[in-house]
Each structure stands twice: as C-alpha cells, then as structure tokens.
C-alpha positions in Angstrom: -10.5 12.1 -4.4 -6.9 10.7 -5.9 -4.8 9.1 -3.8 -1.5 8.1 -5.2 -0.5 4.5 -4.6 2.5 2.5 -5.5 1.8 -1.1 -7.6 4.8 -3.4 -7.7 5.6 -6.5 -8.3 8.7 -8.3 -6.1 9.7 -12.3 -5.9 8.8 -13.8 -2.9 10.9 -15.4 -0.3 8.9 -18.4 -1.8 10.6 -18.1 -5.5 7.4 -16.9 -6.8 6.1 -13.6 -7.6 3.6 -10.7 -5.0 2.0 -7.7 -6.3 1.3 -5.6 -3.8 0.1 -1.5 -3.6 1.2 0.8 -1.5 -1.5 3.5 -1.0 -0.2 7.0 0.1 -2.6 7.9 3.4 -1.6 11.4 3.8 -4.4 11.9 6.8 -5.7 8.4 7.9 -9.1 8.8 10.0 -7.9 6.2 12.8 -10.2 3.4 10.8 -7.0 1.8 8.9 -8.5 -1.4 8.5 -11.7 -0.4 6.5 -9.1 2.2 4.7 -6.9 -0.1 3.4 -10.1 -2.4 2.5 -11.5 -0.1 0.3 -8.4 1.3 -1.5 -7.4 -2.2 -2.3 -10.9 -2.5 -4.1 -11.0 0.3 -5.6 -7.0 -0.7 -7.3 -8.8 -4.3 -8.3 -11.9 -2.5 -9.3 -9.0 -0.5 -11.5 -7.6 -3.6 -12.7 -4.7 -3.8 -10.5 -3.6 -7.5 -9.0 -2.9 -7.2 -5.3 -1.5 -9.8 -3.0 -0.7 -7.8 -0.5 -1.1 -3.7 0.7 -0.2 -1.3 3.0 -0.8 2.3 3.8 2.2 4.7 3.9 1.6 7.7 5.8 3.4 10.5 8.6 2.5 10.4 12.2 4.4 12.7 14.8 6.8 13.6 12.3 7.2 9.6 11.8 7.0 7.8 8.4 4.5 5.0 9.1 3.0 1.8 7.7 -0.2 -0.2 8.5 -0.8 -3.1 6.6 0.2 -7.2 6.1 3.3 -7.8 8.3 5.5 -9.1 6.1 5.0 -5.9 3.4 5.0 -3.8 6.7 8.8 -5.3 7.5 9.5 -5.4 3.6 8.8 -1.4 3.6 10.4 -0.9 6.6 14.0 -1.7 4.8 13.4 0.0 1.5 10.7 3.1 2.4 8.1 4.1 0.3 8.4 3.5 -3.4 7.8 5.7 -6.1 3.9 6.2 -6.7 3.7 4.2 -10.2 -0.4 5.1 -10.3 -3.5 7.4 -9.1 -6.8 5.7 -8.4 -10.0 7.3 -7.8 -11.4 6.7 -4.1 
C-alpha cells in the first residue's frame, strides 16, 4: 500500500533545524501508536531523516493529528502540508 506523507524540514524554536513527516492516515485502525511507529520506519528504512511525526487524518468530519505534541500544535496553525513523497507500507 502507498501512503502519501509529507517530509520537511523547519528551524526549531532552538535555532537549529527538525525534519519531521507527516504521514496521511486516511482510515487509522484505533492503534495510532504502533501506526505512526511503523510508517516512521518504513520513511527511515526509505532514507528519510525524521525527528519528529505525526499522522494527519479526518474524524467526524474533523481534520485530525496524532503524533509529538509540539508537531501536533505546530500543524495545528499551519494544516497539513503538501505530500512531498509516497512510501511503501
């Protein structure tokens, strides 16, 4: 299966630098922890850097995000960015 994600890199509150995905979770099975786990190996098995991640899906007609709270707040203000890649999962 594809699953569209978004891989971006931001400056941190810190001064330095947080790559982070953003994995699109059109129909998430209630298990968002071992979810997110697995896409975020399967972008560094892809040879993507992650810091950080979140999932981005709908619920009740709702955008939503489940991830790191600090990308979870960061997201809340901007949305979901565009989908830069597609990994296999």
């Amino acid at each position: 299966m594809k699953i569209n994600m978004a891989h971006l890199r931001e400056r941190s509150t810190t001064g330095g630098w947080i790559d982070f995905a953003v994995f699109d979770a059109k129909a998430t099975n209630g298990d968002n922890d071992n979810l997110l786990a697995q896409l975020i190996m399967s972008a560094r098995n892809a040879g993507l850097k992650v810091d950080q991640a979140a999932l981005a899906f709908n619920s009740a007609g709702r955008l939503r995000f489940y991830g790191e709270r600090s990308l979870v707040d960061y997201l809340a203000g901007i949305g979901v960015p565009r989908w830069t890649h597609t990994i296999d999962f």
